[in-house]
BARO-464627 format. One record per residue (C-alpha): x, y, z. Coordinates in steps of 0.2 Angstrom, whole numbers, plus 2048, in hexadecimal, padded with zeros to 3 digits. Layout:
N
<<X, Y, Z>>
...
// end
This chain:
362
<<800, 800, 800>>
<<80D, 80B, 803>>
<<813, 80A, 7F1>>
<<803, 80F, 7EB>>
<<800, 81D, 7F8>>
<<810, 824, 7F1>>
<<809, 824, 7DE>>
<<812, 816, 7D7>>
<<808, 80F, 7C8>>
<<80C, 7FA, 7C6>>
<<806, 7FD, 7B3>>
<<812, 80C, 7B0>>
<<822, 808, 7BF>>
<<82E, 817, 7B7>>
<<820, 822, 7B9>>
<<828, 831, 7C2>>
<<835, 825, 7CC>>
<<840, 82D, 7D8>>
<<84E, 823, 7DE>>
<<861, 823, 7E2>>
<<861, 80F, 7E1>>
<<86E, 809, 7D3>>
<<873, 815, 7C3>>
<<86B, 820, 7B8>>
<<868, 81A, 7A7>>
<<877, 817, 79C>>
<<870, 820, 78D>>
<<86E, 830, 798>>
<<882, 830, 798>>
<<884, 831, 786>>
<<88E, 83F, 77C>>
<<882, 849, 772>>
<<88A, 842, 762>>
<<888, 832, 768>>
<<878, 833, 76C>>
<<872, 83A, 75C>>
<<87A, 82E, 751>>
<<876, 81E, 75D>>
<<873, 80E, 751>>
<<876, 819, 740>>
<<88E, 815, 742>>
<<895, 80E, 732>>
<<8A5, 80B, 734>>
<<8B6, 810, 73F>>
<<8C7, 80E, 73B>>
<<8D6, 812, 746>>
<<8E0, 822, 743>>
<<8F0, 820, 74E>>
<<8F1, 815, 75C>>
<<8E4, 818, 769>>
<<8DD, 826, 75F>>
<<8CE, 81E, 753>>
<<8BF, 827, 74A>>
<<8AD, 81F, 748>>
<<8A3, 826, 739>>
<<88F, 827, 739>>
<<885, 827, 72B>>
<<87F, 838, 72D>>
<<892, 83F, 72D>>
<<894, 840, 73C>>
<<8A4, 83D, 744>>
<<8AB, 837, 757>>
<<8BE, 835, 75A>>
<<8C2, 82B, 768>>
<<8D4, 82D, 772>>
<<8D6, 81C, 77F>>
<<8E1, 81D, 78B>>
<<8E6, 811, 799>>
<<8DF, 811, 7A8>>
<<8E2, 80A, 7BA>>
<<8D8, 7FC, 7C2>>
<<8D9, 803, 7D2>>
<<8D7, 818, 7D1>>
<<8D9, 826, 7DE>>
<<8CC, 832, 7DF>>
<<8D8, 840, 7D9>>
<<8DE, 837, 7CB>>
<<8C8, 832, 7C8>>
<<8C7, 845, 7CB>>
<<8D5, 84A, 7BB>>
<<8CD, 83F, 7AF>>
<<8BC, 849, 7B1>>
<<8C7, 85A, 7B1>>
<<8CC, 851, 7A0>>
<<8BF, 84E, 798>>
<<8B5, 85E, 7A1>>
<<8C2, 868, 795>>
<<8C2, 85E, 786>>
<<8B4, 853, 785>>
<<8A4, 85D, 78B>>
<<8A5, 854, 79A>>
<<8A2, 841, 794>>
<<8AF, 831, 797>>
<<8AC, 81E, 793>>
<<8B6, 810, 79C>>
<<8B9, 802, 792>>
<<8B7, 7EF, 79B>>
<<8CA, 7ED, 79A>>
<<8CC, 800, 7A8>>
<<8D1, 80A, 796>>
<<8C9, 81D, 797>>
<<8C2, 821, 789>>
<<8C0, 835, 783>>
<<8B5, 83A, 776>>
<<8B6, 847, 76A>>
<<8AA, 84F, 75C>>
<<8B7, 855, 750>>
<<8C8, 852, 749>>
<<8D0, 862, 74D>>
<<8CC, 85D, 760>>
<<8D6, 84E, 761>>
<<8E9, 852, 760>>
<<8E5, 85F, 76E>>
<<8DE, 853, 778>>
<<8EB, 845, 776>>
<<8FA, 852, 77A>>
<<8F0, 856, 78A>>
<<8F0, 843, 78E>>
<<902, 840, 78B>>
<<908, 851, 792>>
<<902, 849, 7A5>>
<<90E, 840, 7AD>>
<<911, 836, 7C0>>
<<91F, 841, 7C9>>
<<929, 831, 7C6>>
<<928, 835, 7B4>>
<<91B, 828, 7AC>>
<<90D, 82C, 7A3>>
<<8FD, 82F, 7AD>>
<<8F1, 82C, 79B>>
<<8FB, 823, 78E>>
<<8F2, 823, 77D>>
<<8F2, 811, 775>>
<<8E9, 802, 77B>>
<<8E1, 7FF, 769>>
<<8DF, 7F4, 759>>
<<8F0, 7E9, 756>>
<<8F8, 7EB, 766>>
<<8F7, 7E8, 779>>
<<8E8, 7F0, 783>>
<<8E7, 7F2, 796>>
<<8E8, 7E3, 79E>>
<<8D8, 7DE, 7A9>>
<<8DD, 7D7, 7B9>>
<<8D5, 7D1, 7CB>>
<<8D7, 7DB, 7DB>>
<<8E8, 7D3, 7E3>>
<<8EF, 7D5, 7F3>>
<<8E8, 7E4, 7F7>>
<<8D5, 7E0, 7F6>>
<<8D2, 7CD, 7F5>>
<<8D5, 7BF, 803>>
<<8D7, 7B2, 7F7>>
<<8E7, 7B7, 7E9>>
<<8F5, 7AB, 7E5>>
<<8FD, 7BD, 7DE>>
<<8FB, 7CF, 7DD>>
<<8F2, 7D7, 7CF>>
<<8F5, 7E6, 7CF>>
<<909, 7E4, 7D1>>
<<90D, 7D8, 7C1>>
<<901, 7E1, 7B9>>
<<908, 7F2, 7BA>>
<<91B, 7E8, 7B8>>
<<915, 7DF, 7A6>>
<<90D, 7EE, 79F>>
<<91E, 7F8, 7A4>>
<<925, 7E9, 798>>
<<917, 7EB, 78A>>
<<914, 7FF, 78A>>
<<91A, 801, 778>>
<<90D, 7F5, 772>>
<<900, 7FD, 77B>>
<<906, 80C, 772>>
<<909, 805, 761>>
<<8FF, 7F9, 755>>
<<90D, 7EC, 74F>>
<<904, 7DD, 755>>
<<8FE, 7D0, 747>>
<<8EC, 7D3, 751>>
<<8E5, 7DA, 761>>
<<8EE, 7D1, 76F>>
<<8E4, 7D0, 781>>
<<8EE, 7CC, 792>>
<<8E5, 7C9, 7A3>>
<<8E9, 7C5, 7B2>>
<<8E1, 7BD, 7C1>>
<<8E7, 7B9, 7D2>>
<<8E0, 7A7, 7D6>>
<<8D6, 79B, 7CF>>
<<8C6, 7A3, 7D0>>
<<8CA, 7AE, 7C4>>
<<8C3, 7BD, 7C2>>
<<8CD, 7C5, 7B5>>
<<8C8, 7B8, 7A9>>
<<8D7, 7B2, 7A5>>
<<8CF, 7A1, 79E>>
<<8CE, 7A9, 78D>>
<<8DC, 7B5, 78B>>
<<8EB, 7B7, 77D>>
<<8F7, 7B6, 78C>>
<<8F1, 7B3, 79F>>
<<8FA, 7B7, 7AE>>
<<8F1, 7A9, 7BE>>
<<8F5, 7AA, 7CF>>
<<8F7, 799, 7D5>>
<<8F4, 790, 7E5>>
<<900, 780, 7E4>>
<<8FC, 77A, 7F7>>
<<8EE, 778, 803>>
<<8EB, 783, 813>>
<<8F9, 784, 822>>
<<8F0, 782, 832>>
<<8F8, 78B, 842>>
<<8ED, 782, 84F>>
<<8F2, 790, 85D>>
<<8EB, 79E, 856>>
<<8DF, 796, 847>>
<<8CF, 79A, 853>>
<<8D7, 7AA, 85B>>
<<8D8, 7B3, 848>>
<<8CB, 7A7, 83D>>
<<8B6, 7A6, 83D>>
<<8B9, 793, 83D>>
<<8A7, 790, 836>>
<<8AA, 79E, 828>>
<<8BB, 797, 822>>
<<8B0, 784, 821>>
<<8A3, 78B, 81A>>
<<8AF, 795, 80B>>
<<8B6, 781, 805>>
<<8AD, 77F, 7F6>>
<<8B2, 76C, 7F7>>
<<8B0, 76A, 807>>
<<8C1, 766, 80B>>
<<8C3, 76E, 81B>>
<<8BA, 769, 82C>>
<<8BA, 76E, 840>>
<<8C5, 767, 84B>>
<<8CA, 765, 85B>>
<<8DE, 767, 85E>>
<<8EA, 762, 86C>>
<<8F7, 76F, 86E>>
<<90A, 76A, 873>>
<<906, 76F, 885>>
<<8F6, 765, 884>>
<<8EA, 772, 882>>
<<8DA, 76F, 878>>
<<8D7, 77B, 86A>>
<<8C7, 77D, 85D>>
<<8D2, 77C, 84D>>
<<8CD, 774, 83A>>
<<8D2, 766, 832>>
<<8D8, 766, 81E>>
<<8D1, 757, 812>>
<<8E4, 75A, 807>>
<<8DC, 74F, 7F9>>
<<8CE, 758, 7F8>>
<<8D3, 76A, 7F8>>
<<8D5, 774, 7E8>>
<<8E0, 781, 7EC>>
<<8D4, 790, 7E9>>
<<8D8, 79A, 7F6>>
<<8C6, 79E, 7FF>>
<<8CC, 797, 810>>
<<8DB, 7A2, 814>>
<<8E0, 7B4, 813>>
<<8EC, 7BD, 809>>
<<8FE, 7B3, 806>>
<<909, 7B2, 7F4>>
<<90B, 7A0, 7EC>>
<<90F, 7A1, 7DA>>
<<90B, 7A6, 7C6>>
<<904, 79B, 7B9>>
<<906, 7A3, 7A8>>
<<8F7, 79D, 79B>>
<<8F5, 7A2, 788>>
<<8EB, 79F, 778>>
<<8DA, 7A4, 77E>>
<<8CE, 7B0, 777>>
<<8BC, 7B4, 775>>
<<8B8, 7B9, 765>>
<<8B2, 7AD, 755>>
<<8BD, 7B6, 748>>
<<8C5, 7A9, 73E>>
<<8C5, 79E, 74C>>
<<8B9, 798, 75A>>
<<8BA, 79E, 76D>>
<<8CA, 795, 775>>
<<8CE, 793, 786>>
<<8E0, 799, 78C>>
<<8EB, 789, 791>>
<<8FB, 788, 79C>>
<<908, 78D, 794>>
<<917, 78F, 7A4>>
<<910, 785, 7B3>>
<<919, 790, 7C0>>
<<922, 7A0, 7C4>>
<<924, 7A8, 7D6>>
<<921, 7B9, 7DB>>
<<92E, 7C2, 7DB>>
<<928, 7D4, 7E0>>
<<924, 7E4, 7DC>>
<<92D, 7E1, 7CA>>
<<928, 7CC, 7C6>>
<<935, 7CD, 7B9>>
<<932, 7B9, 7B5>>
<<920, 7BB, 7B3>>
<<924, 7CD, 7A9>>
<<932, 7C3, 79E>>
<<929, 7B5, 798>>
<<91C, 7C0, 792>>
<<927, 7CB, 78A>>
<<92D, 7BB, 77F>>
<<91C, 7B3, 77C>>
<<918, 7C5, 774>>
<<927, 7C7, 769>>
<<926, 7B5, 763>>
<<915, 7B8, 75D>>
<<918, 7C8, 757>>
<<925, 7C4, 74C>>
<<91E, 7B4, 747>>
<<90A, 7B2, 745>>
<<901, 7B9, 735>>
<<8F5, 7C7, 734>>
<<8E7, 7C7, 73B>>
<<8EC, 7B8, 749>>
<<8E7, 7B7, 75A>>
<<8F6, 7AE, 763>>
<<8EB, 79E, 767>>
<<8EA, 79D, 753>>
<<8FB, 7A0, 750>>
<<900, 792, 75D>>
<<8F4, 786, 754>>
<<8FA, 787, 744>>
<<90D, 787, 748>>
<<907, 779, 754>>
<<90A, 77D, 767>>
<<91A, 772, 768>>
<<922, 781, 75E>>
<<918, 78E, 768>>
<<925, 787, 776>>
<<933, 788, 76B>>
<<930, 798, 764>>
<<92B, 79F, 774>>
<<939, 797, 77E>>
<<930, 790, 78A>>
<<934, 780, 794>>
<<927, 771, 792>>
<<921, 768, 79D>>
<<917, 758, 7A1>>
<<90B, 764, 7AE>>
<<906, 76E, 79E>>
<<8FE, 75F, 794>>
<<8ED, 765, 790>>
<<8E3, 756, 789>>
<<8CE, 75E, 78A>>
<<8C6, 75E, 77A>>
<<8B5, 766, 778>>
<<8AE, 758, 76C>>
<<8AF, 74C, 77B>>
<<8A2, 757, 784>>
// end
């Protein structure tokens, strides 16, 4: 009743709605040239790395300048990017899924302004606060989980090996050299958040053993019925445990065979890196893959991870100086047969990285 007190009309529930619950429509967001010319775009091509045009079919134009952004952002920094596009853009941004920061002009003659702007801001360490590039033929931001500092269940960081690698790949991000468009991800344990199961190249935190159990001080610091409950296979169990000097403590008990190293029991500690590649999701002239394993472990080795940041850097210039145009890096490893990908790549083989699924089988 006190819906219907209020005025609210089941048959017409928009009807003068008032609310701050959730956000405003999407639409409401749009530039105006956007707006205007919503379902009417022909075409776009790319202009200059990270600078690309999209055409309508009344004539009008948008030029787009990407630049990367950070996964995790201070208010400041949240608080330039408006300044930004407040002075260049009539106020309207985009973010892309992969934390790129899009800003969207009307006309050519706005764009090189816009992109000096971008690349005349800088860290006082000297690196670039909004580096144009992240498009076409190249390396775009790399998606990543939440890491150390937000998660309680990372085998690794993300944000660390993620700022490290792109240290390592900036001049693709800034140039177009690559046979096709080349995605990395990272996510910091097997429940990966980053979607790194489809991915050209995937950095995976990786749990390798089950929980450690301190008996003295498990019930002091854990919610015993919490960390049993988080098992998904129900390899952990209450306990009760004698202590050296013969106290009786409430503790847990670990099923070893059972447990599958994700992570949901325990707080925050390193173990290691899995690298994966090959995956994507697109259809173009392949089907979807799914990312295998391509280096079975590498340890973390912060702030820099020059192992993990290493390896990439190979797998890249392998397939950049070796696939065709047009090929993902799952396609290029097919046809040269993966065997080769190893060679090529300089990667060590071993038995852990036999992949034997097939989908027919399914």
């Amino acid at each position: 009743m006190a819906f219907i007190s209020s005025g609210y009309n089941p048959k017409e529930p928009m009807k003068d709605r008032i609310t701050d619950i959730g956000p405003r429509k999407y639409d409401e967001f749009y530039p105006p040239v956007i707006a205007k010319n919503k379902g009417k775009w022909l075409y776009h091509e790319y202009l200059q790395p990270g600078v690309y045009v999209h055409v309508s079919e009344t004539g009008d134009e948008v030029y787009t300048v990407r630049v990367g952004g950070a996964r995790l952002m201070s208010v400041s920094h949240i608080r330039e990017i408006c300044e930004i596009a407040d002075k260049h853009c009539g106020g309207y941004i985009r973010f892309t899924t992969r934390n790129n920061i899009e800003f969207m002009v009307d006309s050519k003659d706005k764009v090189q302004p816009l992109v000096d702007d971008l690349m005349g801001r800088k860290f006082s360490g000297g690196s670039y606060k909004f580096p144009v590039g992240g498009t076409g033929a190249g390396i775009t931001n790399i998606i990543h989980t939440q890491g150390w500092i937000h998660c309680h269940t990372p085998a690794t960081d993300a944000s660390g090996p993620v700022k490290a690698t792109m240290d390592v790949l900036f001049d693709d991000f800034r140039d177009m050299r690559l046979p096709a468009h080349l995605r990395v991800s990272l996510a910091c344990c097997l429940n990966m958040c980053g979607a790194v199961h489809c991915s050209d190249i995937a950095i995976l935190g990786y749990h390798r053993k089950p929980p450690m159990l301190d008996h003295e001080y498990l019930d002091k610091m854990c919610e015993i019925p919490l960390a049993i409950a988080a098992c998904p296979t129900a390899a952990i169990k209450p306990a009760k445990v004698e202590l050296p000097g013969g106290e009786k403590v409430n503790s847990v008990a670990v099923n070893n065979a059972r447990c599958m190293f994700c992570g949901n029991c325990y707080t925050m500690w390193g173990d290691g890196i899995v690298i994966m590649a090959g995956g994507k999701v697109s259809n173009r002239i392949s089907a979807p893959k799914f990312s295998k394993v391509v280096v079975a472990f590498l340890p973390n080795e912060p702030p820099r991870w020059p192992k993990t940041t290493e390896t990439i850097k190979k797998i890249v210039e392998a397939y950049a100086n070796d696939a065709r145009k047009y090929e993902r890096l799952g396609e290029w490893a097919e046809r040269i047969g993966w065997e080769r990908f190893f060679e090529k790549c300089e990667l060590e083989f071993t038995h852990h990285l036999i992949d034997d699924f097939r989908d027919p089988a399914f």
